[in-house]
C-alpha positions as MATLAB code, in Angstrom:
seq = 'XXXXXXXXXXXXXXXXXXXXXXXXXXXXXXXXXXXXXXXXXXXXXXXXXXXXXXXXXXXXXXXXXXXXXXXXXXXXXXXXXXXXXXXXXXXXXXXXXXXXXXXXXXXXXXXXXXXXXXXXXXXXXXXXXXXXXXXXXXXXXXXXXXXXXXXXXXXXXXXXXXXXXXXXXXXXXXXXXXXXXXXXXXXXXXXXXXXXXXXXXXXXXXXXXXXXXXXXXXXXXXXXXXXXXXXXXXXXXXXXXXXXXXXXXXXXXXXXXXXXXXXXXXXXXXXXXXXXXXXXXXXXXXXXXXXXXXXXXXXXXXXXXXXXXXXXXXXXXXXXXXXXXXXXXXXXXXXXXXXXXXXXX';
ca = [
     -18.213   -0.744  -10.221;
     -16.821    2.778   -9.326;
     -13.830    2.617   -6.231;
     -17.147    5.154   -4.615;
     -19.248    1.604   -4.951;
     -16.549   -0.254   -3.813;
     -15.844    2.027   -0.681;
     -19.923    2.509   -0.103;
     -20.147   -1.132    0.519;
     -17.406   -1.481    2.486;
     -19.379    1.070    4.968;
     -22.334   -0.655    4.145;
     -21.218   -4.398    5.407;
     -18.414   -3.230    7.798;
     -19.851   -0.267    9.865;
     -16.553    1.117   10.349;
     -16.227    4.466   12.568;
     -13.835    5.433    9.633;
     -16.336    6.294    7.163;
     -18.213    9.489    6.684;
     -16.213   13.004    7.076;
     -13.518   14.410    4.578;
     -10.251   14.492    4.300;
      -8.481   18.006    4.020;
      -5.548   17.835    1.305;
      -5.496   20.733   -0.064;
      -5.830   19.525   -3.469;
      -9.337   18.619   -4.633;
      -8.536   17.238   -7.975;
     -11.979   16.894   -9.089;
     -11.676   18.576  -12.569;
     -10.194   15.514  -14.178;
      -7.123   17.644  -15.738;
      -3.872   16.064  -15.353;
      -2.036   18.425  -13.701;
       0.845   16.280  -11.979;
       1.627   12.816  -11.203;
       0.324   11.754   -8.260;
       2.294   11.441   -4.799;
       4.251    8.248   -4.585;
       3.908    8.615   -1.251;
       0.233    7.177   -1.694;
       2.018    4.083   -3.877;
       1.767    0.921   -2.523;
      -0.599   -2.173   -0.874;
      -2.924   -1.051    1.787;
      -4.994   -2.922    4.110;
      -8.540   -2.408    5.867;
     -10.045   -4.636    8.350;
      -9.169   -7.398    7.414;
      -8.982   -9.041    3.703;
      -9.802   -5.608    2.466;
      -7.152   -3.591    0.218;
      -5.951   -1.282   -2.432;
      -3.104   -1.316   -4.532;
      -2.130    2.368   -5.793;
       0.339    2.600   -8.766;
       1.197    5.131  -11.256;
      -1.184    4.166  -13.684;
      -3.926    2.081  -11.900;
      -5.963    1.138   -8.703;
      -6.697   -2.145   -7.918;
      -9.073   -3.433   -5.201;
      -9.369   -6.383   -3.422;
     -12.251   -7.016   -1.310;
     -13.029  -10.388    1.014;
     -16.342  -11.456    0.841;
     -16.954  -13.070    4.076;
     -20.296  -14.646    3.043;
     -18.914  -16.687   -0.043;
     -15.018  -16.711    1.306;
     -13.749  -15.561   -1.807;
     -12.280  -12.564   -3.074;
     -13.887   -9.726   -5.428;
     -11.650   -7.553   -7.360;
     -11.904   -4.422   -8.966;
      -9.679   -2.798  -11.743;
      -9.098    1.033  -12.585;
      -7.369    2.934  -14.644;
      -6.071    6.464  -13.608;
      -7.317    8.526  -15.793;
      -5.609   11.844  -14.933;
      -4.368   13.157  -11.892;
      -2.956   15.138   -9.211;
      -0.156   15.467   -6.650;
      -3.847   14.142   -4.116;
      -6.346   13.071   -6.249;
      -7.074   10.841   -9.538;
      -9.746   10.178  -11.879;
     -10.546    6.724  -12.506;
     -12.326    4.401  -14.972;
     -13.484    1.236  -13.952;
     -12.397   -1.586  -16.716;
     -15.382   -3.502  -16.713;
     -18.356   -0.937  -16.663;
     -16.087    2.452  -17.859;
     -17.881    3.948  -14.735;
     -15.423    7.223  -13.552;
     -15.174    8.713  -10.441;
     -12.913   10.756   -8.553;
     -10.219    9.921   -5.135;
      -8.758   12.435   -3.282;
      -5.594   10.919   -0.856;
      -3.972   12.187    2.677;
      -1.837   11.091    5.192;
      -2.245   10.757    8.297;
       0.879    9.505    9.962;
       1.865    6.561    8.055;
      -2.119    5.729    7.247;
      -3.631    6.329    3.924;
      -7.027    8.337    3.759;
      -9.380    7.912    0.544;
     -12.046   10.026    0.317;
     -14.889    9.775   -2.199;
     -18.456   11.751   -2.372;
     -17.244   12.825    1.347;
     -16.590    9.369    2.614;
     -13.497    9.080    4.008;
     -11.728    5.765    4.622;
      -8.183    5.471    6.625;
      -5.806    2.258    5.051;
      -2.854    0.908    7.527;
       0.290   -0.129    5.084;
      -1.042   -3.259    3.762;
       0.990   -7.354    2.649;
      -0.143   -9.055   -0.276;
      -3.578  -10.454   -0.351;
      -4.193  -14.131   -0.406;
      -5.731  -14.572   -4.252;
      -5.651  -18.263   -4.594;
      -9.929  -18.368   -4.275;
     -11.647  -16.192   -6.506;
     -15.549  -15.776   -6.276;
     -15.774  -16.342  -10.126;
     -14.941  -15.580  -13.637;
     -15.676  -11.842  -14.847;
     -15.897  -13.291  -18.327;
     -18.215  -16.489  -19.457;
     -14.523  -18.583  -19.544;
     -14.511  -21.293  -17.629;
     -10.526  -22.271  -18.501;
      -7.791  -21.485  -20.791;
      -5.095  -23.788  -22.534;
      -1.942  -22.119  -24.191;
       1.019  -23.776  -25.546;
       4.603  -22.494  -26.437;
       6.677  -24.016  -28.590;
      10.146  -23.057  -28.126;
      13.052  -23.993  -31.127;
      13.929  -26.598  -29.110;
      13.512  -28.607  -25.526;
      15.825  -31.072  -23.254;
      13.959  -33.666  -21.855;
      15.856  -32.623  -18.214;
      17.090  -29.430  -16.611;
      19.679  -28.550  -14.205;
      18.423  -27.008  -11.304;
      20.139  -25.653   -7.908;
      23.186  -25.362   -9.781;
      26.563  -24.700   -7.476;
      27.261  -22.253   -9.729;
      24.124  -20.244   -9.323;
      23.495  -17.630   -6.824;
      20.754  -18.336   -4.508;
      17.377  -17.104   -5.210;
      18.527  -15.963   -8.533;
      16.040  -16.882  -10.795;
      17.083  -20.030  -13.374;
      14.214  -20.637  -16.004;
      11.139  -19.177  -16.272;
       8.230  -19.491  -19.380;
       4.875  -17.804  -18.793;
       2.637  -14.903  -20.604;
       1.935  -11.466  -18.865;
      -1.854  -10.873  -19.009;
      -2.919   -6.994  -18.999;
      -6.105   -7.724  -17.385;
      -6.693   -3.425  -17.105;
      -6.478   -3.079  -20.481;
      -3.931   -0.131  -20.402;
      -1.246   -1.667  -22.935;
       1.204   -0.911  -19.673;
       3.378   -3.794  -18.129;
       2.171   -2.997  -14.548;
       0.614   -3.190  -11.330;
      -2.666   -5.112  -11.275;
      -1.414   -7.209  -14.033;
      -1.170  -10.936  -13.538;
       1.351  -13.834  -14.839;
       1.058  -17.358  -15.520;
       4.123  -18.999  -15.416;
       6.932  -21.566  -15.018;
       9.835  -20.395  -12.832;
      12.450  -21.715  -10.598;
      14.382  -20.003   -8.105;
      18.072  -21.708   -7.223;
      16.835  -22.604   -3.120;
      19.186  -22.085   -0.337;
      18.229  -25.714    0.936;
      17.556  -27.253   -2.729;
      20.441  -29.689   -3.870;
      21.713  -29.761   -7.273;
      19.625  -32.054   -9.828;
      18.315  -33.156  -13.438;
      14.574  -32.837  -13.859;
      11.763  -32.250  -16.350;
      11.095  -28.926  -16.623;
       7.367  -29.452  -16.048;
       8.342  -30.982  -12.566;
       8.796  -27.520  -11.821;
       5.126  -26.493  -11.537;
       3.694  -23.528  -12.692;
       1.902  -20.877  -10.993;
      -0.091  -17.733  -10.784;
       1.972  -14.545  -10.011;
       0.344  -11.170   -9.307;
       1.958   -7.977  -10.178;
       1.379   -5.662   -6.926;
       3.005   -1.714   -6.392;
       6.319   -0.945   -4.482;
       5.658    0.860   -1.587;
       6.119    4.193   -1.634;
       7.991    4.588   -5.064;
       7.746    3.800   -8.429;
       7.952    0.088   -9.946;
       6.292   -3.115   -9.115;
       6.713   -6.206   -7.284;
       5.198   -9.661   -8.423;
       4.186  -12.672   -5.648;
       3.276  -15.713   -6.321;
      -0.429  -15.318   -4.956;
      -1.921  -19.078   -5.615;
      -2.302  -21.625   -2.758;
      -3.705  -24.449   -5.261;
      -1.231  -27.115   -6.995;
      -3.734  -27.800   -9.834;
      -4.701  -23.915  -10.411;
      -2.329  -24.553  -13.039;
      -1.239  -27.387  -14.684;
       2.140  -27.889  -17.716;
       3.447  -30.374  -19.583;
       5.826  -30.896  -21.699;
       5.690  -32.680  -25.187;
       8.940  -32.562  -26.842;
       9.609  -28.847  -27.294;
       5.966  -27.463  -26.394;
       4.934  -25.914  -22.910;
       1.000  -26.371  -22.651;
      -0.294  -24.523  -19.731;
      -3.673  -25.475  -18.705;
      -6.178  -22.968  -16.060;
      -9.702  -22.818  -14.728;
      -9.992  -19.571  -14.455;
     -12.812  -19.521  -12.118;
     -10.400  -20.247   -9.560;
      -8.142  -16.839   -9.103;
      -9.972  -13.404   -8.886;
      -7.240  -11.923  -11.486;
      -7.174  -14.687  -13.767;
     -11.096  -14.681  -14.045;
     -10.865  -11.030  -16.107;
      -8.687  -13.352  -18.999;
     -10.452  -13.973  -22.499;
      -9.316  -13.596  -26.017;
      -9.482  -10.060  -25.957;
      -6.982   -9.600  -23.267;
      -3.557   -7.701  -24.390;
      -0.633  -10.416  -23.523;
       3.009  -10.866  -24.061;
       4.982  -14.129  -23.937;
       8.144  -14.371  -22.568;
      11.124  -16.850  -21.837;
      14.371  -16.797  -19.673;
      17.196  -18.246  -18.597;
      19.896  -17.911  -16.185;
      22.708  -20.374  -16.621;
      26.674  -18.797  -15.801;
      29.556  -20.792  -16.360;
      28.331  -23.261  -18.603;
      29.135  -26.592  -18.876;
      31.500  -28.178  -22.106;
      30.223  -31.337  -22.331;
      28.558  -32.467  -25.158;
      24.884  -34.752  -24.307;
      24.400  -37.218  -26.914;
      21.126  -36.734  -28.719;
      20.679  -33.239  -27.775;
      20.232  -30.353  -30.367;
      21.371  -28.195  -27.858;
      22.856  -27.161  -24.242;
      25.343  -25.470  -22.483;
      28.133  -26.326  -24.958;
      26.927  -24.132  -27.271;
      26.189  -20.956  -25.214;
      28.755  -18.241  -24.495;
      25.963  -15.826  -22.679;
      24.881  -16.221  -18.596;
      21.392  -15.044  -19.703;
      18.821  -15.981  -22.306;
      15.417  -14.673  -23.214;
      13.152  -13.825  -25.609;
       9.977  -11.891  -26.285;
       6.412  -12.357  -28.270;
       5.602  -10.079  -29.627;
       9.041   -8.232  -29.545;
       7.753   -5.164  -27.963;
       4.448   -4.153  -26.796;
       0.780   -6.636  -26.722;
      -0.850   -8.756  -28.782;
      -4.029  -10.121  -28.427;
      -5.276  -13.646  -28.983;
      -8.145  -12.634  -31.305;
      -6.485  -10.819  -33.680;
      -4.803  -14.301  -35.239;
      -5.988  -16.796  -37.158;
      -7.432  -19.106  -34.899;
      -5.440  -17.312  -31.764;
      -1.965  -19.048  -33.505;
       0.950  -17.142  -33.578;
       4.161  -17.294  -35.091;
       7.625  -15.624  -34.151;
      11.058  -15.727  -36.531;
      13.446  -17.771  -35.638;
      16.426  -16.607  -34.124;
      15.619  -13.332  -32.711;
      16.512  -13.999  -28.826;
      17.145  -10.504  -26.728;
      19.746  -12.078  -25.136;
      22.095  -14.922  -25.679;
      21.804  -17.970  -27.844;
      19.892  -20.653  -25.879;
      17.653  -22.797  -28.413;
      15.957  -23.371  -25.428;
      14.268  -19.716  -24.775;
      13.469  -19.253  -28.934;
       9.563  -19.413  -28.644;
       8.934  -20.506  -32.663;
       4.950  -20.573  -31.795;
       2.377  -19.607  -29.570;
      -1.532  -20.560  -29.255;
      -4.246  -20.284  -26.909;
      -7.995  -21.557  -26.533;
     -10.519  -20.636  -24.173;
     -13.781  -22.767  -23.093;
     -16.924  -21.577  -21.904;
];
Protein backbone atom coordinates (compact mmCIF):
# COMPACT_ATOMS: atom_id res chain seq x y z
CA UNK A 1 0.00 0.00 0.00
CA UNK A 2 0.92 3.70 -0.77
CA UNK A 3 1.00 6.14 2.79
CA UNK A 4 -2.13 7.92 0.13
CA UNK A 5 -3.95 4.26 0.78
CA UNK A 6 -3.01 4.24 4.12
CA UNK A 7 -4.27 7.90 4.86
CA UNK A 8 -7.56 7.28 2.41
CA UNK A 9 -8.66 4.64 4.77
CA UNK A 10 -8.03 6.26 7.68
CA UNK A 11 -10.77 8.94 6.29
CA UNK A 12 -12.61 6.20 5.08
CA UNK A 13 -13.19 4.24 8.65
CA UNK A 14 -12.58 7.30 10.92
CA UNK A 15 -14.58 10.26 9.40
CA UNK A 16 -12.31 12.67 10.83
CA UNK A 17 -13.08 16.58 10.23
CA UNK A 18 -9.23 16.59 9.54
CA UNK A 19 -9.27 15.19 6.21
CA UNK A 20 -9.86 16.88 2.92
CA UNK A 21 -8.16 20.51 2.26
CA UNK A 22 -4.32 21.19 1.73
CA UNK A 23 -1.74 22.16 3.52
CA UNK A 24 0.24 25.37 2.36
CA UNK A 25 4.17 24.76 2.79
CA UNK A 26 5.54 26.37 0.38
CA UNK A 27 7.41 23.54 -0.91
CA UNK A 28 5.50 21.09 -3.12
CA UNK A 29 8.13 18.52 -3.59
CA UNK A 30 6.32 16.57 -6.07
CA UNK A 31 9.11 16.20 -8.73
CA UNK A 32 10.83 13.41 -6.87
CA UNK A 33 14.42 15.27 -7.10
CA UNK A 34 16.30 15.26 -3.99
CA UNK A 35 16.87 18.58 -3.40
CA UNK A 36 17.50 18.69 0.53
CA UNK A 37 17.05 16.60 3.47
CA UNK A 38 13.98 16.87 4.87
CA UNK A 39 13.05 19.04 8.09
CA UNK A 40 13.87 17.25 11.28
CA UNK A 41 11.44 19.16 12.63
CA UNK A 42 8.86 16.61 11.01
CA UNK A 43 11.17 13.60 12.77
CA UNK A 44 9.63 11.71 15.21
CA UNK A 45 6.36 9.36 16.48
CA UNK A 46 3.04 10.88 15.82
CA UNK A 47 -0.29 9.94 16.91
CA UNK A 48 -3.98 10.12 15.39
CA UNK A 49 -7.06 9.16 17.12
CA UNK A 50 -6.19 6.76 18.79
CA UNK A 51 -3.80 3.60 17.90
CA UNK A 52 -3.08 5.41 14.72
CA UNK A 53 0.65 6.70 13.93
CA UNK A 54 3.63 7.54 11.89
CA UNK A 55 7.11 7.34 12.52
CA UNK A 56 9.19 9.92 10.25
CA UNK A 57 13.02 9.35 10.03
CA UNK A 58 15.67 10.34 7.73
CA UNK A 59 15.43 7.56 5.57
CA UNK A 60 11.94 5.95 6.09
CA UNK A 61 8.17 6.21 7.11
CA UNK A 62 6.64 3.77 9.03
CA UNK A 63 2.91 3.40 9.80
CA UNK A 64 1.07 1.89 12.31
CA UNK A 65 -2.53 1.56 12.06
CA UNK A 66 -5.14 -0.16 14.82
CA UNK A 67 -7.59 -2.16 13.35
CA UNK A 68 -10.44 -1.96 15.66
CA UNK A 69 -12.40 -4.81 14.02
CA UNK A 70 -9.62 -7.59 14.42
CA UNK A 71 -7.69 -5.66 17.52
CA UNK A 72 -4.52 -5.96 15.95
CA UNK A 73 -2.17 -3.77 14.39
CA UNK A 74 -1.35 -3.25 10.49
CA UNK A 75 1.88 -1.81 9.53
CA UNK A 76 3.22 -0.24 6.67
CA UNK A 77 6.94 0.32 5.58
CA UNK A 78 8.48 3.10 3.21
CA UNK A 79 11.39 4.10 2.04
CA UNK A 80 12.15 7.85 1.29
CA UNK A 81 13.00 7.95 -1.85
CA UNK A 82 14.15 11.58 -2.32
CA UNK A 83 13.20 14.59 -0.73
CA UNK A 84 12.72 18.01 0.37
CA UNK A 85 13.09 20.49 3.24
CA UNK A 86 8.51 19.57 3.13
CA UNK A 87 7.97 16.81 1.12
CA UNK A 88 9.32 13.11 0.25
CA UNK A 89 8.85 10.51 -2.22
CA UNK A 90 8.19 7.19 -0.99
CA UNK A 91 8.21 3.50 -2.00
CA UNK A 92 6.23 1.15 -0.29
CA UNK A 93 8.47 -2.17 0.57
CA UNK A 94 6.02 -4.64 -0.10
CA UNK A 95 4.18 -3.54 -3.39
CA UNK A 96 7.13 -0.74 -4.66
CA UNK A 97 3.94 1.49 -4.98
CA UNK A 98 5.41 5.48 -4.80
CA UNK A 99 3.72 8.36 -3.88
CA UNK A 100 4.40 11.68 -2.71
CA UNK A 101 3.95 13.65 1.23
CA UNK A 102 4.13 17.08 1.61
CA UNK A 103 4.59 18.15 5.71
CA UNK A 104 3.59 21.50 7.82
CA UNK A 105 3.30 22.62 11.10
CA UNK A 106 0.87 23.83 12.70
CA UNK A 107 1.85 24.71 16.22
CA UNK A 108 3.42 21.70 17.55
CA UNK A 109 0.94 19.34 15.20
CA UNK A 110 2.16 17.61 12.16
CA UNK A 111 0.08 18.03 8.83
CA UNK A 112 0.46 15.27 5.95
CA UNK A 113 -1.02 15.98 2.96
CA UNK A 114 -1.44 13.56 0.05
CA UNK A 115 -3.64 13.90 -3.38
CA UNK A 116 -5.10 17.07 -1.30
CA UNK A 117 -5.96 15.19 1.81
CA UNK A 118 -4.69 16.68 4.60
CA UNK A 119 -4.29 14.93 7.96
CA UNK A 120 -3.09 16.87 11.35
CA UNK A 121 -0.77 14.27 13.85
CA UNK A 122 -0.47 15.43 17.76
CA UNK A 123 3.31 14.35 18.98
CA UNK A 124 2.77 10.76 19.32
CA UNK A 125 4.41 7.58 22.39
CA UNK A 126 5.30 4.36 21.15
CA UNK A 127 2.65 2.11 19.86
CA UNK A 128 1.71 -1.03 21.64
CA UNK A 129 3.10 -3.87 18.92
CA UNK A 130 2.86 -6.95 20.98
CA UNK A 131 -0.49 -8.24 18.62
CA UNK A 132 0.07 -8.22 15.10
CA UNK A 133 -2.86 -9.02 12.61
CA UNK A 134 -0.53 -11.54 10.76
CA UNK A 135 2.54 -12.48 8.95
CA UNK A 136 3.35 -10.38 5.65
CA UNK A 137 5.31 -13.41 4.53
CA UNK A 138 3.92 -17.27 4.42
CA UNK A 139 6.37 -17.79 7.85
CA UNK A 140 4.71 -18.95 10.48
CA UNK A 141 8.05 -18.90 13.01
CA UNK A 142 11.69 -18.58 12.98
CA UNK A 143 14.49 -20.45 15.05
CA UNK A 144 18.14 -18.97 15.09
CA UNK A 145 20.96 -20.04 17.15
CA UNK A 146 24.35 -18.34 18.09
CA UNK A 147 27.09 -20.00 19.10
CA UNK A 148 29.44 -17.88 20.88
CA UNK A 149 33.43 -19.25 21.60
CA UNK A 150 32.35 -19.99 24.75
CA UNK A 151 29.35 -19.86 27.59
CA UNK A 152 29.16 -19.89 31.66
CA UNK A 153 26.49 -21.82 32.81
CA UNK A 154 25.58 -18.50 35.27
CA UNK A 155 25.87 -14.74 34.98
CA UNK A 156 26.27 -11.97 37.31
CA UNK A 157 23.63 -9.65 37.17
CA UNK A 158 22.80 -6.26 39.21
CA UNK A 159 26.31 -6.02 39.89
CA UNK A 160 27.32 -3.22 42.77
CA UNK A 161 29.69 -2.23 40.55
CA UNK A 162 27.43 -1.43 37.67
CA UNK A 163 25.67 1.74 37.07
CA UNK A 164 22.02 1.50 37.06
CA UNK A 165 20.21 1.03 33.91
CA UNK A 166 23.44 0.58 32.17
CA UNK A 167 23.01 -2.12 30.00
CA UNK A 168 25.04 -5.61 31.13
CA UNK A 169 24.63 -8.38 28.35
CA UNK A 170 22.78 -8.35 25.48
CA UNK A 171 22.70 -11.14 22.26
CA UNK A 172 20.10 -10.57 19.54
CA UNK A 173 20.11 -9.93 15.50
CA UNK A 174 18.92 -6.52 13.96
CA UNK A 175 16.34 -7.34 11.24
CA UNK A 176 16.12 -4.60 8.30
CA UNK A 177 12.61 -5.37 7.66
CA UNK A 178 12.62 -2.00 4.91
CA UNK A 179 15.09 -3.41 3.04
CA UNK A 180 17.31 -0.21 2.88
CA UNK A 181 20.74 -1.88 4.07
CA UNK A 182 20.45 1.19 6.84
CA UNK A 183 20.58 0.40 10.68
CA UNK A 184 17.42 2.50 11.39
CA UNK A 185 14.10 3.52 12.27
CA UNK A 186 11.40 0.97 11.45
CA UNK A 187 13.86 -1.72 11.98
CA UNK A 188 13.17 -4.34 14.60
CA UNK A 189 15.46 -6.50 17.15
CA UNK A 190 15.20 -9.74 18.70
CA UNK A 191 17.12 -10.01 21.58
CA UNK A 192 18.53 -10.94 25.02
CA UNK A 193 19.35 -7.95 27.24
CA UNK A 194 19.57 -7.00 30.80
CA UNK A 195 19.55 -3.73 32.28
CA UNK A 196 21.40 -3.44 35.99
CA UNK A 197 17.62 -2.42 37.95
CA UNK A 198 17.54 0.19 40.55
CA UNK A 199 15.47 -2.34 42.79
CA UNK A 200 17.22 -5.67 41.35
CA UNK A 201 19.73 -7.27 43.93
CA UNK A 202 22.93 -8.68 42.94
CA UNK A 203 22.79 -12.50 41.67
CA UNK A 204 24.10 -15.66 39.61
CA UNK A 205 21.70 -16.82 36.94
CA UNK A 206 21.41 -18.55 33.56
CA UNK A 207 21.58 -16.27 31.04
CA UNK A 208 18.41 -17.58 29.40
CA UNK A 209 16.56 -16.68 32.75
CA UNK A 210 16.89 -13.40 31.37
CA UNK A 211 14.18 -13.62 28.69
CA UNK A 212 14.33 -12.32 25.45
CA UNK A 213 12.27 -9.92 23.70
CA UNK A 214 11.13 -7.95 20.74
CA UNK A 215 12.57 -4.36 20.51
CA UNK A 216 11.40 -1.85 17.90
CA UNK A 217 13.62 0.75 16.53
CA UNK A 218 11.35 4.09 16.53
CA UNK A 219 12.75 8.01 15.46
CA UNK A 220 13.99 10.68 18.03
CA UNK A 221 11.83 13.40 18.10
CA UNK A 222 12.67 16.16 16.38
CA UNK A 223 16.39 15.30 15.46
CA UNK A 224 18.36 12.85 13.99
CA UNK A 225 18.99 9.19 15.51
CA UNK A 226 16.76 6.55 16.84
CA UNK A 227 15.40 5.18 19.90
CA UNK A 228 14.56 1.36 20.42
CA UNK A 229 11.53 0.09 23.06
CA UNK A 230 10.88 -2.96 23.96
CA UNK A 231 7.33 -3.13 22.20
CA UNK A 232 6.14 -6.93 23.18
CA UNK A 233 3.58 -7.59 25.97
CA UNK A 234 3.83 -11.57 25.46
CA UNK A 235 6.41 -13.79 27.62
CA UNK A 236 6.39 -16.61 25.00
CA UNK A 237 6.64 -14.14 21.81
CA UNK A 238 10.03 -15.25 22.23
CA UNK A 239 11.52 -18.00 23.69
CA UNK A 240 15.94 -18.89 24.42
CA UNK A 241 17.79 -21.40 25.70
CA UNK A 242 20.86 -22.15 26.32
CA UNK A 243 22.84 -25.42 25.44
CA UNK A 244 26.34 -25.14 26.46
CA UNK A 245 27.66 -22.22 24.43
CA UNK A 246 24.60 -21.82 21.88
CA UNK A 247 21.74 -19.12 22.19
CA UNK A 248 18.64 -20.60 20.21
CA UNK A 249 16.00 -18.04 19.88
CA UNK A 250 12.72 -19.35 18.95
CA UNK A 251 9.48 -16.79 17.35
CA UNK A 252 6.04 -17.11 15.83
CA UNK A 253 6.12 -14.49 13.88
CA UNK A 254 2.51 -14.14 13.38
CA UNK A 255 2.44 -12.62 16.63
CA UNK A 256 4.27 -8.95 16.23
CA UNK A 257 3.29 -6.70 13.20
CA UNK A 258 7.23 -6.00 12.60
CA UNK A 259 8.41 -9.36 13.06
CA UNK A 260 5.74 -10.75 10.53
CA UNK A 261 7.82 -8.85 7.42
CA UNK A 262 11.01 -11.49 8.57
CA UNK A 263 11.98 -14.37 6.01
CA UNK A 264 15.22 -15.53 4.61
CA UNK A 265 15.56 -12.74 2.45
CA UNK A 266 15.65 -10.18 5.12
CA UNK A 267 19.17 -8.16 5.47
CA UNK A 268 20.32 -8.93 9.31
CA UNK A 269 23.27 -8.40 11.50
CA UNK A 270 24.16 -10.29 14.69
CA UNK A 271 25.51 -8.76 17.48
CA UNK A 272 26.83 -9.39 21.14
CA UNK A 273 27.75 -7.19 24.23
CA UNK A 274 28.88 -6.87 27.37
CA UNK A 275 29.28 -4.49 30.08
CA UNK A 276 31.27 -5.77 33.02
CA UNK A 277 33.83 -2.82 34.92
CA UNK A 278 36.02 -3.77 37.55
CA UNK A 279 36.27 -7.28 37.08
CA UNK A 280 36.56 -9.81 39.39
CA UNK A 281 40.22 -11.98 40.05
CA UNK A 282 38.99 -15.01 41.03
CA UNK A 283 39.51 -17.91 39.19
CA UNK A 284 35.93 -20.45 38.76
CA UNK A 285 36.97 -23.92 38.55
CA UNK A 286 35.87 -25.52 35.32
CA UNK A 287 35.41 -22.40 33.48
CA UNK A 288 37.24 -21.60 30.12
CA UNK A 289 36.70 -18.22 30.87
CA UNK A 290 35.50 -15.05 33.08
CA UNK A 291 36.38 -12.00 34.52
CA UNK A 292 39.95 -13.07 35.40
CA UNK A 293 40.93 -12.92 32.14
CA UNK A 294 39.47 -9.57 30.90
CA UNK A 295 41.25 -6.22 31.23
CA UNK A 296 38.35 -4.26 29.08
CA UNK A 297 34.77 -2.80 30.82
CA UNK A 298 33.14 -3.56 27.42
CA UNK A 299 32.88 -6.48 25.04
CA UNK A 300 31.19 -7.00 21.72
CA UNK A 301 31.27 -8.30 18.57
CA UNK A 302 29.69 -8.13 15.15
CA UNK A 303 28.36 -10.67 12.21
CA UNK A 304 29.00 -9.83 9.65
CA UNK A 305 31.72 -7.22 10.68
CA UNK A 306 30.16 -4.38 8.92
CA UNK A 307 27.12 -4.03 6.94
CA UNK A 308 24.04 -7.14 6.23
CA UNK A 309 23.93 -10.41 5.40
CA UNK A 310 21.18 -12.33 4.47
CA UNK A 311 20.14 -15.81 5.51
CA UNK A 312 19.75 -17.13 1.94
CA UNK A 313 22.81 -16.39 0.61
CA UNK A 314 24.58 -19.42 2.86
CA UNK A 315 24.65 -22.77 2.60
CA UNK A 316 21.75 -23.89 4.29
CA UNK A 317 21.36 -20.21 6.10
CA UNK A 318 24.80 -21.37 8.31
CA UNK A 319 27.25 -18.97 8.91
CA UNK A 320 30.58 -18.84 10.14
CA UNK A 321 32.71 -15.92 11.75
CA UNK A 322 36.79 -16.14 12.63
CA UNK A 323 37.64 -16.53 15.76
CA UNK A 324 38.96 -13.87 17.68
CA UNK A 325 37.90 -10.80 16.00
CA UNK A 326 35.85 -9.03 19.00
CA UNK A 327 35.41 -4.96 18.43
CA UNK A 328 36.01 -4.55 21.78
CA UNK A 329 37.67 -6.34 24.60
CA UNK A 330 38.47 -9.97 25.08
CA UNK A 331 35.38 -11.69 26.56
CA UNK A 332 35.14 -15.42 25.12
CA UNK A 333 31.82 -14.87 26.02
CA UNK A 334 30.68 -12.18 23.18
CA UNK A 335 32.95 -14.22 20.21
CA UNK A 336 29.89 -15.45 18.09
CA UNK A 337 31.97 -18.60 16.23
CA UNK A 338 28.47 -19.48 14.31
CA UNK A 339 25.25 -18.39 13.36
CA UNK A 340 22.05 -20.23 11.73
CA UNK A 341 18.55 -19.67 11.17
CA UNK A 342 15.38 -21.68 9.85
CA UNK A 343 12.09 -20.54 9.03
CA UNK A 344 8.69 -22.71 8.89
CA UNK A 345 5.77 -22.16 6.91
Amino acid sequence: MTLNTVMAALCGTLLLTACGGSSDTGDTGTGGESSAPLSTAYYGMWQLDGDTYVGISERSITTYVNDPTQGCMEVGLFNILSSTANSVVTEDVETSERSTSRFAMSGGNLRVTEDNVTLEFVPGDYPDLSNGCGSASSVRSMTFSLALDYLPPAVSINRGVQLTGRVEYQYGVHFDINRNNVADAGDVLVQLQHFKSASGSAEETALSNLGANIWAVFPRKQALGTTTTSSSNSANMVQVQQNDSVLTFNVDVRTHPLVGFIDAQTPMFVYTYINYPQPEADVIAGWLDGPWNWSSETHEDRYPDSGFTQPNLHANMQMLDAPNDLIKGEAKWVDINAVSFSFSQ
